[in-house]
N, C-alpha and C positions, 0 to 999 in steps of 0.2 A: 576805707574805700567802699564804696557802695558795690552792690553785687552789678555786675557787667557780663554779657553774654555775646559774643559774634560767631557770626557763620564766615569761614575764609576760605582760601583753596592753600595747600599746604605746596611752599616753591621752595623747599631744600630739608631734605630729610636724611638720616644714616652719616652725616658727616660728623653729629657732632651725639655723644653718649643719651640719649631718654631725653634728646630737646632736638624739635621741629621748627622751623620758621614759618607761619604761617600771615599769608597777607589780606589782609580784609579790605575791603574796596567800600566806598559808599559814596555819596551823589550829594553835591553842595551847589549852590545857588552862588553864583556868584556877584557879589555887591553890583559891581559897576555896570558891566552888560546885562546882566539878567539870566544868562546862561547857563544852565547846569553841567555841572565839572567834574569829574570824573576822581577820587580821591582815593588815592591807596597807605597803610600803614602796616609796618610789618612788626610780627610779633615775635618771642622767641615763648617757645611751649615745651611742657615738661608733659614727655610721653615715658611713663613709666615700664610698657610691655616694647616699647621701640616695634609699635606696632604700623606707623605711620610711611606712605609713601608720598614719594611727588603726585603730583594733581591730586589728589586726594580732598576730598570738600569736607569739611569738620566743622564743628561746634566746640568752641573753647569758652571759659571760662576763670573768671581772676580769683585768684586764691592769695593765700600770703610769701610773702617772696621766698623764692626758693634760691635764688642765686641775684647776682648782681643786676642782670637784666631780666629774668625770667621770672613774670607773675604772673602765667597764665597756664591753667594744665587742659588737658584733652576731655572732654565729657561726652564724645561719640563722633562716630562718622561716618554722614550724612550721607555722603555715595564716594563709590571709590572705583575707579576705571576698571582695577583687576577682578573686584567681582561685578560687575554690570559684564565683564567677557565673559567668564566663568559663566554667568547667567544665560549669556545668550548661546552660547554654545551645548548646553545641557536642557537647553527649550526648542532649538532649533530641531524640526522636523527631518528625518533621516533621509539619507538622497536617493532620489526615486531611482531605482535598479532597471537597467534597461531588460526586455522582453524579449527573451532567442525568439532568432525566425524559425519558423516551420521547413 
């Protein structure tokens, strides 16, 4: 199998032991109107540290089978909702304190 790389969003994580479902979307022309069509496929991924959540954007990668459906493992991830919070709430400017009157 030739080495293969996609970017997905991760739609079902923690149900099942060091494997995520991750769905990859990509954009197809389609024959007869001409139209581009919107195409999803879903993967199943062996996350080793079951570091993975829902919405989560990752980078996966095919490796050799690990289980009956799973040929693909995790090689990073790309943004993740829980730190982009974390981020903005420890950048976020402290709340301006109001001023006693005299």
């Amino acid at each position: 199998m030739p080495p293969m790389s996609f970017v997905g969003v991760v739609t079902k994580a923690g149900f099942m032991k060091k494997t995520a479902t991750v769905t990859v979307s990509r954009w197809v022309i389609d024959k007869r109107t001409g139209k581009r069509i919107s195409q999803d496929k879903k993967f199943l991924v062996h996350d080793e540290r079951n570091q993975l959540r829902a919405e989560d954007s990752v980078l996966i990668r095919n490796c050799p089978p690990i289980s009956a459906r799973k040929r693909f493992t995790l090689e990073k991830i790309v943004r993740s909702p829980e730190t982009e919070r974390a981020l903005a709430h420890a950048t976020a400017p402290p709340a301006a304190l109001p001023t006693p009157a005299p």
